[in-house]
DRENDO-1510 file (C-alpha; in Angstrom, 1 decimal, always signed):
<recs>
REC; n; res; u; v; w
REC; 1; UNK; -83.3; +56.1; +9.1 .
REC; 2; UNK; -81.1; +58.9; +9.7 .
REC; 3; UNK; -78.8; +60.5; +6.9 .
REC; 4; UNK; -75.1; +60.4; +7.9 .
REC; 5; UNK; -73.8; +63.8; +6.9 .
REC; 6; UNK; -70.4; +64.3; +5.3 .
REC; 7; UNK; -68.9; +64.7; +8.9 .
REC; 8; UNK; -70.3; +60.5; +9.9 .
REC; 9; UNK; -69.1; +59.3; +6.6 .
REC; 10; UNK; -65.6; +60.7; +7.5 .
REC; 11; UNK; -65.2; +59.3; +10.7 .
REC; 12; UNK; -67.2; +56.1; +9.8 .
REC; 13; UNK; -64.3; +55.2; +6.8 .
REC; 14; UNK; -61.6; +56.2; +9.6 .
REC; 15; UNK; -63.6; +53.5; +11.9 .
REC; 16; UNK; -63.2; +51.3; +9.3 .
REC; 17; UNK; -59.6; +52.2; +8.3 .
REC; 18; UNK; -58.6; +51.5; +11.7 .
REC; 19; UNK; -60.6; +48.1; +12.2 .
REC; 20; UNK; -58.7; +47.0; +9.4 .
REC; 21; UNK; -55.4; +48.1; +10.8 .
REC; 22; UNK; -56.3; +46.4; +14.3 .
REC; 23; UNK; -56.9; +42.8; +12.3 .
REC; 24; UNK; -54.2; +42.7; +10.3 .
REC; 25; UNK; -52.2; +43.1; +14.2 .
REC; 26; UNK; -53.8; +39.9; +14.8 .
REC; 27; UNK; -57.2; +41.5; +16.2 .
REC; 28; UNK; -59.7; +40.0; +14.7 .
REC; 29; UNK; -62.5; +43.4; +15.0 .
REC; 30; UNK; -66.2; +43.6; +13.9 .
REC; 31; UNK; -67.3; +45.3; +10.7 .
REC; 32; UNK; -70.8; +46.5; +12.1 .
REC; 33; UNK; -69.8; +48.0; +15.3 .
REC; 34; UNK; -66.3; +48.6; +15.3 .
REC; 35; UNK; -65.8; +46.5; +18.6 .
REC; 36; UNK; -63.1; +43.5; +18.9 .
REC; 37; UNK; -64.3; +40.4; +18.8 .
REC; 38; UNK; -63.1; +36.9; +20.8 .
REC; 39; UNK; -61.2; +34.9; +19.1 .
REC; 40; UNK; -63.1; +31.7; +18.1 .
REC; 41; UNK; -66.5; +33.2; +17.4 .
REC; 42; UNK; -68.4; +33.5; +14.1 .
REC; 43; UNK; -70.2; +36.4; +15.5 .
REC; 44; UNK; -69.9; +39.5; +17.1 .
REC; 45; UNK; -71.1; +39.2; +20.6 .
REC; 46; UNK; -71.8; +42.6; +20.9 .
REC; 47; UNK; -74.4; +43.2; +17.5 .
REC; 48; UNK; -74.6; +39.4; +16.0 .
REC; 49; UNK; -72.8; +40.6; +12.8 .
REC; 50; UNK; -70.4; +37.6; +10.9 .
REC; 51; UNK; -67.4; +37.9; +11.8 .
REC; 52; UNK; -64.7; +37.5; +8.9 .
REC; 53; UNK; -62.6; +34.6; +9.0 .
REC; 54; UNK; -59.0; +34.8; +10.6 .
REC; 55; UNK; -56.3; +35.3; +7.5 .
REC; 56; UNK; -54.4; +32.1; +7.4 .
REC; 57; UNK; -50.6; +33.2; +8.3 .
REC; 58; UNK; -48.4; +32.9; +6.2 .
REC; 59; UNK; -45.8; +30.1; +5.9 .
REC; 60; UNK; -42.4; +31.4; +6.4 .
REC; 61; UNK; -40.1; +30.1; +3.2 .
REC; 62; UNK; -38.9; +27.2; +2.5 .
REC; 63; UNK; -34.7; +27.7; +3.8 .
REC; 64; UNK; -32.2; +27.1; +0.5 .
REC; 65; UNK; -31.2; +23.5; -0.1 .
REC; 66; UNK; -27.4; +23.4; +1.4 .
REC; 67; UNK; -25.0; +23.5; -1.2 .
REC; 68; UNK; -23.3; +20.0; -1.4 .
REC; 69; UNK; -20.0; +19.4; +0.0 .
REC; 70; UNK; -18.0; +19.3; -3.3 .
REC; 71; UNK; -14.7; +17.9; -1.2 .
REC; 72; UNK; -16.5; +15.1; +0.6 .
REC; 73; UNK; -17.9; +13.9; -3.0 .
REC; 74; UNK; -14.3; +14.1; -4.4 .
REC; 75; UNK; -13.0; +11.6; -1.3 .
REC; 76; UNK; -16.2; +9.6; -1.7 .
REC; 77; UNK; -16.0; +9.0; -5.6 .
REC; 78; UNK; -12.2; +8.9; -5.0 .
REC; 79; UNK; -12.5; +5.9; -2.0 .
REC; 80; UNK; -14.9; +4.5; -4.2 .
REC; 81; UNK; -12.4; +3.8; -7.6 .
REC; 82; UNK; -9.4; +2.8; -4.9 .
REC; 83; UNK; -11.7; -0.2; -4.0 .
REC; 84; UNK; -12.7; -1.1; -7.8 .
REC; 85; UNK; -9.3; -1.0; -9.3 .
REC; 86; UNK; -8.0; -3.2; -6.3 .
REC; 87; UNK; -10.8; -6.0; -6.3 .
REC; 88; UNK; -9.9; -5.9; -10.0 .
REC; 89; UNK; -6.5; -6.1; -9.8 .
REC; 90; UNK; -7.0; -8.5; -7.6 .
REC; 91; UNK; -9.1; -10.9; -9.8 .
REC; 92; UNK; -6.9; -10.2; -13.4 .
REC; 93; UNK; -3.4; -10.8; -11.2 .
REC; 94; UNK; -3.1; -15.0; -11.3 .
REC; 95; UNK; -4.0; -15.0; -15.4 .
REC; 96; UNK; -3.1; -11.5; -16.5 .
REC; 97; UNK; -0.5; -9.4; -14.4 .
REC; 98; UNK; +0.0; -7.0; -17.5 .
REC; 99; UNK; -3.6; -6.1; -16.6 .
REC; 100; UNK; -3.4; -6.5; -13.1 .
REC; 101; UNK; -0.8; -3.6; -13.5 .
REC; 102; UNK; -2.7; -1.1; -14.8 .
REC; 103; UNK; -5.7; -1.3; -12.0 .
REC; 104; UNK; -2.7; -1.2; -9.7 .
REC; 105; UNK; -1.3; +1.8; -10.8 .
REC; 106; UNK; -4.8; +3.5; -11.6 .
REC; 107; UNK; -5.5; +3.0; -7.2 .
REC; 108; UNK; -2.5; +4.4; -6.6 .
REC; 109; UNK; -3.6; +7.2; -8.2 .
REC; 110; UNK; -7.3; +7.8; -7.0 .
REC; 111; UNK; -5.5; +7.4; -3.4 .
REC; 112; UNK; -3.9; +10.5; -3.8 .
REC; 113; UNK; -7.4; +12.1; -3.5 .
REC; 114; UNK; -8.8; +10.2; -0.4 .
REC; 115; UNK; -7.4; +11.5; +3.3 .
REC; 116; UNK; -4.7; +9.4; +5.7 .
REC; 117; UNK; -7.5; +6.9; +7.2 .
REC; 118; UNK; -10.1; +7.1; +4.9 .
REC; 119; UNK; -8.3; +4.0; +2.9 .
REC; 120; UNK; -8.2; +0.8; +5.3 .
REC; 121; UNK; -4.8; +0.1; +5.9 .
REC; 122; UNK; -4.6; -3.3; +4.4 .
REC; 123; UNK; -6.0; -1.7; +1.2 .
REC; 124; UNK; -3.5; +0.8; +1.2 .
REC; 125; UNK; -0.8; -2.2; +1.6 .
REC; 126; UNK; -2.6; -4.5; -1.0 .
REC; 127; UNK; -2.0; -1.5; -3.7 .
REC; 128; UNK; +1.6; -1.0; -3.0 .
REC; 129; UNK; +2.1; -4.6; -2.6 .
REC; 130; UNK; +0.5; -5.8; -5.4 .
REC; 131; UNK; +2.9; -3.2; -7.9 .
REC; 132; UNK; +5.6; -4.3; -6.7 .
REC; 133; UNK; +5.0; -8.1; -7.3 .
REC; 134; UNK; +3.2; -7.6; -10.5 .
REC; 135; UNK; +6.6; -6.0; -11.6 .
REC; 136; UNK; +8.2; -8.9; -10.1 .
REC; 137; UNK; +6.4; -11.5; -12.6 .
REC; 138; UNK; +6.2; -9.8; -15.5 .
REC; 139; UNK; +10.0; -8.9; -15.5 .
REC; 140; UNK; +11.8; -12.2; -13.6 .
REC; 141; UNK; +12.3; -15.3; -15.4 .
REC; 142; UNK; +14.4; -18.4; -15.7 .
REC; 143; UNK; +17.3; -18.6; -18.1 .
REC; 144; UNK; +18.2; -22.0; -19.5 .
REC; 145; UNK; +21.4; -23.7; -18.2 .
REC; 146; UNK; +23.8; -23.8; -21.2 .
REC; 147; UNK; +25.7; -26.7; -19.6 .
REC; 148; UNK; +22.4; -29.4; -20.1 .
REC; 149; UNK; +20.7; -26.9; -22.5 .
REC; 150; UNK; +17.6; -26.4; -19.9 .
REC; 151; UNK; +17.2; -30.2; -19.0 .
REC; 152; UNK; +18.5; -30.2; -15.3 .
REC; 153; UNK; +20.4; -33.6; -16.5 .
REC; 154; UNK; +23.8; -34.6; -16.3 .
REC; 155; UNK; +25.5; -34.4; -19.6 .
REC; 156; UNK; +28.0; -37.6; -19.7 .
REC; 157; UNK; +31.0; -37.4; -22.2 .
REC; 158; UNK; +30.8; -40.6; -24.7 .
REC; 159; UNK; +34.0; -39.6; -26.7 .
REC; 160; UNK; +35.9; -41.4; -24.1 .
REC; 161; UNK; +34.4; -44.6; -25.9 .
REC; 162; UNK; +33.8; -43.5; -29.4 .
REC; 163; UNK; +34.8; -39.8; -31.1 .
REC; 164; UNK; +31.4; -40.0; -32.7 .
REC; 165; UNK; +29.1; -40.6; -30.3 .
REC; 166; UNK; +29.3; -37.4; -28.5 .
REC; 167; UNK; +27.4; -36.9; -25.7 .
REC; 168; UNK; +23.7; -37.9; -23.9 .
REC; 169; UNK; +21.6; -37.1; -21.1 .
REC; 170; UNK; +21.6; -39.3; -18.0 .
REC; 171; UNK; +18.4; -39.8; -16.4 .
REC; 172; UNK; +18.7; -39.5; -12.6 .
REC; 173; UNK; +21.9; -37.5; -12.5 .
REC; 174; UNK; +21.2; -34.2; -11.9 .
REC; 175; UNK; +23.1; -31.4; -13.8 .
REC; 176; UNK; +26.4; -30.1; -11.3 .
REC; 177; UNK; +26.0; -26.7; -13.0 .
REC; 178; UNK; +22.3; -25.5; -12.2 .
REC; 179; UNK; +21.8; -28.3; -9.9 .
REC; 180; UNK; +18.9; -30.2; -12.1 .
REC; 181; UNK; +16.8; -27.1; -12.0 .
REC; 182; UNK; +17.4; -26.7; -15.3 .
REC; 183; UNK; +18.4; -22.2; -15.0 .
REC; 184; UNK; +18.9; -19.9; -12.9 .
REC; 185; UNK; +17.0; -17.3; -12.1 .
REC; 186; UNK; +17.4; -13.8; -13.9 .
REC; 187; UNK; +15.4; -11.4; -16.2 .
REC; 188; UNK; +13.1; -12.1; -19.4 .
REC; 189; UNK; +13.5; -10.7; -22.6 .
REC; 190; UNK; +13.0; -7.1; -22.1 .
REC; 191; UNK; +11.2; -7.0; -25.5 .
REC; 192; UNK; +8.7; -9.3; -24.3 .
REC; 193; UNK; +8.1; -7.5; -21.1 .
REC; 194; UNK; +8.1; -4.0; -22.7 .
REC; 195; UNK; +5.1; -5.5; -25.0 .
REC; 196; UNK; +3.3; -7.3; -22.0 .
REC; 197; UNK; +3.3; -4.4; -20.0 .
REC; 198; UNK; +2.0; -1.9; -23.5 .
REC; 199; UNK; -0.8; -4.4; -24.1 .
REC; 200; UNK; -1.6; -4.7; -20.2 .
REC; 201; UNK; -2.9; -1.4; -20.7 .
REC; 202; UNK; -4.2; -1.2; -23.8 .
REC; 203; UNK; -6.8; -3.8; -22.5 .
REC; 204; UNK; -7.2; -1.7; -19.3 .
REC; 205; UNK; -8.4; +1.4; -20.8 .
REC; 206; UNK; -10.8; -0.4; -23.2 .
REC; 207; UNK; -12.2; -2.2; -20.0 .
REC; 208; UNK; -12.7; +0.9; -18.3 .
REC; 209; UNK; -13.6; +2.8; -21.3 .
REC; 210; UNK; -16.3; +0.5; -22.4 .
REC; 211; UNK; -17.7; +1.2; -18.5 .
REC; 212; UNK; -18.0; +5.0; -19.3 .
REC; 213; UNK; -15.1; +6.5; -17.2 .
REC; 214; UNK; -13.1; +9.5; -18.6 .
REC; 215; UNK; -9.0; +9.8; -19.0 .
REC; 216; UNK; -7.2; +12.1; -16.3 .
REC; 217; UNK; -3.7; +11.9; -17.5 .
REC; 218; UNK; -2.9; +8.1; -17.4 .
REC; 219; UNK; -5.6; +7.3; -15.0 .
REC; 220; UNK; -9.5; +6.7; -15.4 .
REC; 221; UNK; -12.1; +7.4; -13.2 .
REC; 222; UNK; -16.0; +7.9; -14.1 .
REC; 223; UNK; -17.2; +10.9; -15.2 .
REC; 224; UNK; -18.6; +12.5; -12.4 .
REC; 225; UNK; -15.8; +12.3; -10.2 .
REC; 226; UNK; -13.8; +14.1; -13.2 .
REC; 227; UNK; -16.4; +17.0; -13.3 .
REC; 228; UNK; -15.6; +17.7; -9.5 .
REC; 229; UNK; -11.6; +18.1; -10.1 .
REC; 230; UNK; -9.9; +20.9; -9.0 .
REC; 231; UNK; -6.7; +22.0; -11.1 .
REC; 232; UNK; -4.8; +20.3; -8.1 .
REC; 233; UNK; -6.6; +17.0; -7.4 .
REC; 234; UNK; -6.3; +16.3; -11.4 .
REC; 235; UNK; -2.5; +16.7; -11.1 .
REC; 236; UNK; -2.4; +15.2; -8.2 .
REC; 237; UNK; -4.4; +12.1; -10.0 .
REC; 238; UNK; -2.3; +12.6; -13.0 .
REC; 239; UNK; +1.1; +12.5; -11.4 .
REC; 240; UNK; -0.1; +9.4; -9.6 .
REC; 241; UNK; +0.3; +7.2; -12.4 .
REC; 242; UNK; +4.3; +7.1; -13.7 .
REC; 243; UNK; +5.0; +8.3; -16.6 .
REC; 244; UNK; +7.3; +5.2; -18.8 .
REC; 245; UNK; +10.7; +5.1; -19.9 .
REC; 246; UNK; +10.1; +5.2; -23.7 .
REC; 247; UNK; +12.9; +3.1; -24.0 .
REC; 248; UNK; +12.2; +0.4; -21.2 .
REC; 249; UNK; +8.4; +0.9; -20.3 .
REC; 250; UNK; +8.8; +0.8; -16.4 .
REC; 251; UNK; +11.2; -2.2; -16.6 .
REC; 252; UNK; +14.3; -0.1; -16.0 .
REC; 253; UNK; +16.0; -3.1; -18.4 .
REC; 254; UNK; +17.7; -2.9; -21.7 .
REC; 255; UNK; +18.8; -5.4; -23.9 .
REC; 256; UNK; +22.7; -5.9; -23.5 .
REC; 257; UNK; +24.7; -5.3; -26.9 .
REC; 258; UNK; +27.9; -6.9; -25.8 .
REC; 259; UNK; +26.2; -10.8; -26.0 .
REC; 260; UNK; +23.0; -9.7; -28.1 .
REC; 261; UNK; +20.7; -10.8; -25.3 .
REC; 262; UNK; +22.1; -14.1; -24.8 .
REC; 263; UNK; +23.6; -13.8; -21.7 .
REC; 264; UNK; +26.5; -16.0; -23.0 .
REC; 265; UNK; +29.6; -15.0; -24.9 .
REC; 266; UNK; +32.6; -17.3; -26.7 .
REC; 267; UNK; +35.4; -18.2; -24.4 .
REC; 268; UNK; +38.6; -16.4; -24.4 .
REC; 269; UNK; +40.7; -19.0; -22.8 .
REC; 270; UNK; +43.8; -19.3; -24.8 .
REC; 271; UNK; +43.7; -22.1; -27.5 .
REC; 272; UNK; +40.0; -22.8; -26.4 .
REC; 273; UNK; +38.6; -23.5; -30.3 .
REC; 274; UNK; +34.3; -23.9; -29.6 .
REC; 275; UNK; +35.5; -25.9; -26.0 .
REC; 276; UNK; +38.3; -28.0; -27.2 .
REC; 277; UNK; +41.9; -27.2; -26.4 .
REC; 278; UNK; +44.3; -27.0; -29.0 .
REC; 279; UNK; +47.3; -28.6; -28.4 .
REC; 280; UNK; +50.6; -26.6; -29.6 .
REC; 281; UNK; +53.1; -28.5; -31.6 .
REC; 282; UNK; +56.9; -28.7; -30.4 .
REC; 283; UNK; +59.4; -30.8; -31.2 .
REC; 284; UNK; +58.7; -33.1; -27.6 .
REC; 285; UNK; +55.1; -33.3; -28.7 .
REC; 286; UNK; +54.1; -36.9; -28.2 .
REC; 287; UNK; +51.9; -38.3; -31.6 .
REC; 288; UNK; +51.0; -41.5; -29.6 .
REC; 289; UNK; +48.4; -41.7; -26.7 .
REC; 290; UNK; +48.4; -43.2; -23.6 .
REC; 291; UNK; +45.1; -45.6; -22.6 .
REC; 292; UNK; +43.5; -43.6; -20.5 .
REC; 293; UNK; +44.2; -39.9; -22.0 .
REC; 294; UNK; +41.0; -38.5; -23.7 .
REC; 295; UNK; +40.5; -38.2; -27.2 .
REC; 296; UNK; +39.3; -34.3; -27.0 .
REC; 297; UNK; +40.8; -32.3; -24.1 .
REC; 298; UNK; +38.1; -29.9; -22.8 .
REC; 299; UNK; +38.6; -26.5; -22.2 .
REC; 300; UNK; +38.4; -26.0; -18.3 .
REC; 301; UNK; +37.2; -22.4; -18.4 .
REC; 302; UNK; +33.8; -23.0; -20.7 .
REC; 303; UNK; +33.7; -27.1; -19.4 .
REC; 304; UNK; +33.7; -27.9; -23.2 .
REC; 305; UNK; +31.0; -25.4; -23.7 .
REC; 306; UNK; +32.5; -22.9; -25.7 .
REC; 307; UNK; +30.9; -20.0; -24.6 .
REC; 308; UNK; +31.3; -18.3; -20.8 .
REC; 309; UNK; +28.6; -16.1; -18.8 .
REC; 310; UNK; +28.5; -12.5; -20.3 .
REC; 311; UNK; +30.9; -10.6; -18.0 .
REC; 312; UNK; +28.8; -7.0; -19.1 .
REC; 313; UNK; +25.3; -8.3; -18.0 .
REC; 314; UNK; +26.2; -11.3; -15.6 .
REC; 315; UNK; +24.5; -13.4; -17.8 .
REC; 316; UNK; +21.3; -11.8; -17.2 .
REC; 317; UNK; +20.9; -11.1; -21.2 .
REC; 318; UNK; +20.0; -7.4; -20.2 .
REC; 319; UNK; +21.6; -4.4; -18.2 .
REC; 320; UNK; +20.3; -1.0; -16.8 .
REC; 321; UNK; +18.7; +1.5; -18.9 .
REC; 322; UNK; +20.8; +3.7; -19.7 .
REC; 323; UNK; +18.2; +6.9; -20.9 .
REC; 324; UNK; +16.5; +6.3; -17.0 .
REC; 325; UNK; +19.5; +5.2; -15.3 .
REC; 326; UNK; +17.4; +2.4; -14.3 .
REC; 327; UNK; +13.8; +3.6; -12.9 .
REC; 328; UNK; +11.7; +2.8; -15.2 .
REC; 329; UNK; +10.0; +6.4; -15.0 .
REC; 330; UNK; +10.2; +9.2; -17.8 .
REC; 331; UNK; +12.5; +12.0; -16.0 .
REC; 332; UNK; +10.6; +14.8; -14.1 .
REC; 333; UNK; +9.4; +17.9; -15.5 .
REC; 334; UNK; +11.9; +20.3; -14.3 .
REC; 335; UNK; +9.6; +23.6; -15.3 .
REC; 336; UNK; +6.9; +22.2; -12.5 .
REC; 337; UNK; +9.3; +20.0; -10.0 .
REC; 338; UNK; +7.4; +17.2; -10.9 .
REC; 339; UNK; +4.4; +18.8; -9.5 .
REC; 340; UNK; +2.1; +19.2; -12.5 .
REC; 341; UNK; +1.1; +22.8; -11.8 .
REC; 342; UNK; +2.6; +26.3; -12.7 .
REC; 343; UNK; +1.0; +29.9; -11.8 .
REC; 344; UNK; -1.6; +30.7; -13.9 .
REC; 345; UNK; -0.3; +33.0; -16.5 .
REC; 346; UNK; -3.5; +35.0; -16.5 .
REC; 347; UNK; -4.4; +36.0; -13.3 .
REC; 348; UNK; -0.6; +35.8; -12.1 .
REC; 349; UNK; -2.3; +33.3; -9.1 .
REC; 350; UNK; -4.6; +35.7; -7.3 .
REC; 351; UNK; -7.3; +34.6; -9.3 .
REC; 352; UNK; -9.1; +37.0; -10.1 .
REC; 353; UNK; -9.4; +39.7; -13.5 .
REC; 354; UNK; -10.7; +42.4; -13.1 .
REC; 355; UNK; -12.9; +41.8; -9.9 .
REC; 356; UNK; -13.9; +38.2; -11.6 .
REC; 357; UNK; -12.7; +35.1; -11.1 .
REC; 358; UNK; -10.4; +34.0; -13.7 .
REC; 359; UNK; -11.5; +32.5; -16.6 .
REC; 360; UNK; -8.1; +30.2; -17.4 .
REC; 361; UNK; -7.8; +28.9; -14.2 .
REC; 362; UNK; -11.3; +29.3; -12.5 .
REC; 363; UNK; -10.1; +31.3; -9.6 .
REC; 364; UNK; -7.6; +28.9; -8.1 .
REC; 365; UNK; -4.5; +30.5; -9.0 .
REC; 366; UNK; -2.9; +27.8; -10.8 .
REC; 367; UNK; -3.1; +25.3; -14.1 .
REC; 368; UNK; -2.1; +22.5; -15.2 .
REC; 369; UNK; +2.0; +22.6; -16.3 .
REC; 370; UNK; +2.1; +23.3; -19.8 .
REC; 371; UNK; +5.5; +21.4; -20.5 .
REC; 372; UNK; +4.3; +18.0; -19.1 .
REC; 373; UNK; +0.6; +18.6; -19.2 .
REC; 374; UNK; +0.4; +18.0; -16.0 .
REC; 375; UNK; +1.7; +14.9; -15.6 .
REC; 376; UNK; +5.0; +15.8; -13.5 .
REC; 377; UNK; +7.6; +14.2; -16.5 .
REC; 378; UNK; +8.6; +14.9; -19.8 .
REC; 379; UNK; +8.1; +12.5; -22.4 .
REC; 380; UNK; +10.7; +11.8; -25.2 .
</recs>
């Protein structure tokens, strides 16, 4: 066998070298005798060497998982806690509209996060509806006729027969003042509504607590949907819920002073003593009476009642309140407009320090109103 000199070697290795270069093309060349193969073959057809196997190309990567749409999630979750707090608004209305209110007012909110048309129509109406008429019950009552005392009866005057047998209730006869009904129709006692409406949410937050969500301002919503907030779409939810009249807890009713709540106040008919008129002596005063004159003249202003609608409050027992003029709401946040955001004073809105996004306000330019923490109104 012949010695290859220093000259073969050199241009065997540059065979070699350029065997190797051709495969990884996509040749596939033989190691023996330096000539290309077909593709297929185990052997070289040429001097019956193996052939090496084919490299196995490789797989191009895997493309990055898309980012999740962050917006859609926030209308999704948001869609999702407008439908909840309805169907349970819905179902605590007929035995608890003091709860009822609170799921109300907590769609209302999460609405404000969910596009025109992604909220069926009649849902939308149910919500606004359903606030409105929860206010309705919680706040309008019945007040007690003072002429039967709340019986709907007539009242029939028995000092005609006797001075001490007073009066009695006829059966049958219904009263001429409210008709038989019994009242009229007019506002509860504030008090008792300002406490309905306070516990009505007390037991909504525990509700909703116990069930894991998270406070945004007055609202609730679970967890996750809180994580995905912007500085915006938490005021927006925040401002959602109104913010109560300290004084009259969204009733827009105070008590009125002038008849202490009673609706009713004595009458001021002159010479009316608790209904009875007294009669003013002169010298032509008859001492006798006649058959058929009664034995107590009743005052024709009260009807013998003594007292007379309240002429401040109508007889409604309350008035307007006078710290909200009658709204019911807290008044707005005049360093915000009611919008619960101000410029961040870091980044002066551009969002950025120093080439980086802003660390107070996470690059969006703005946070939450430090006066009414982002609720739109200022609490007293």
């Amino acid at each position: 066998m012949r010695t290859l000199g220093r000259v073969g070697w050199v241009s065997l290795a540059a065979a070699v070298w350029a065997a190797a270069t051709v495969w990884a093309q996509g040749l596939l060349i033989c190691r023996a005798c330096g000539k290309e193969a077909r593709e297929g073959r185990e052997t070289c057809a040429h001097c019956g060497a193996a052939l090496p196997k084919p490299r196995a190309e490789e797989a191009p990567p895997a493309p990055a998982p898309a980012a999740p749409d962050k917006a859609a999630q926030v209308v999704r979750a948001a869609a999702e806690v407008v439908a909840d707090s309805l169907r349970q608004a819905l179902e605590c209305e007929p035995k608890e509209p003091q709860v009822a209110l609170a799921y109300f007012q907590n769609a209302l909110a999460a609405m404000r996060l969910v596009p025109e048309g992604r909220v069926p129509e009649k849902s939308a109406a149910a919500v606004l509806q359903g606030v409105e008429r929860v206010m309705q019950t919680l706040s309008r009552g019945r007040l007690p006729c003072k002429k039967c005392s709340g019986t709907g009866k007539f009242r029939l005057d028995m000092s005609k027969v006797s001075a001490d047998k007073g009066s009695k209730l006829v059966d049958g006869v219904a009263c001429p003042a409210c008709k038989g009904v019994g009242g009229f129709a007019g506002f509860r006692d504030v008090a008792k509504v300002k406490m309905a409406i306070l516990q009505g949410r007390a037991e909504f937050e525990r509700r909703q607590m116990v069930a894991g969500d998270v406070r945004v301002g007055r609202a609730l919503v679970p967890k996750s949907l809180e994580g995905l907030l912007t500085n915006r779409q938490r005021a927006l939810v925040m401002t959602g819920v109104p913010v109560p009249c300290k004084s009259c807890q969204l009733t827009g009713r105070q008590a009125c002073t002038a008849c202490r709540a009673s609706g009713w106040v004595p009458c001021t008919a002159s010479g009316c003593d608790d209904g009875v008129l007294r009669e003013t002596q002169t010298a032509t005063t008859r001492t006798a009476k006649r058959l058929n004159d009664e034995q107590v003249k009743r005052c024709p202003r009260c009807d013998g009642v003594g007292e007379i609608p309240c002429p401040t409050c109508r007889g409604q027992c309350s008035i307007a309140c006078k710290t909200c003029d009658g709204s019911g709401h807290a008044p707005r946040c005049a360093r915000c407009s009611a919008t619960g955001l101000m410029v961040c004073p870091k980044c002066k809105s551009t969002g950025e320090v120093k080439g980086a996004p802003c660390p107070e306000c996470k690059g969006e330019g703005e946070v939450l109103c430090t006066a009414c923490r982002g609720e739109g109104a200022t609490i007293r």
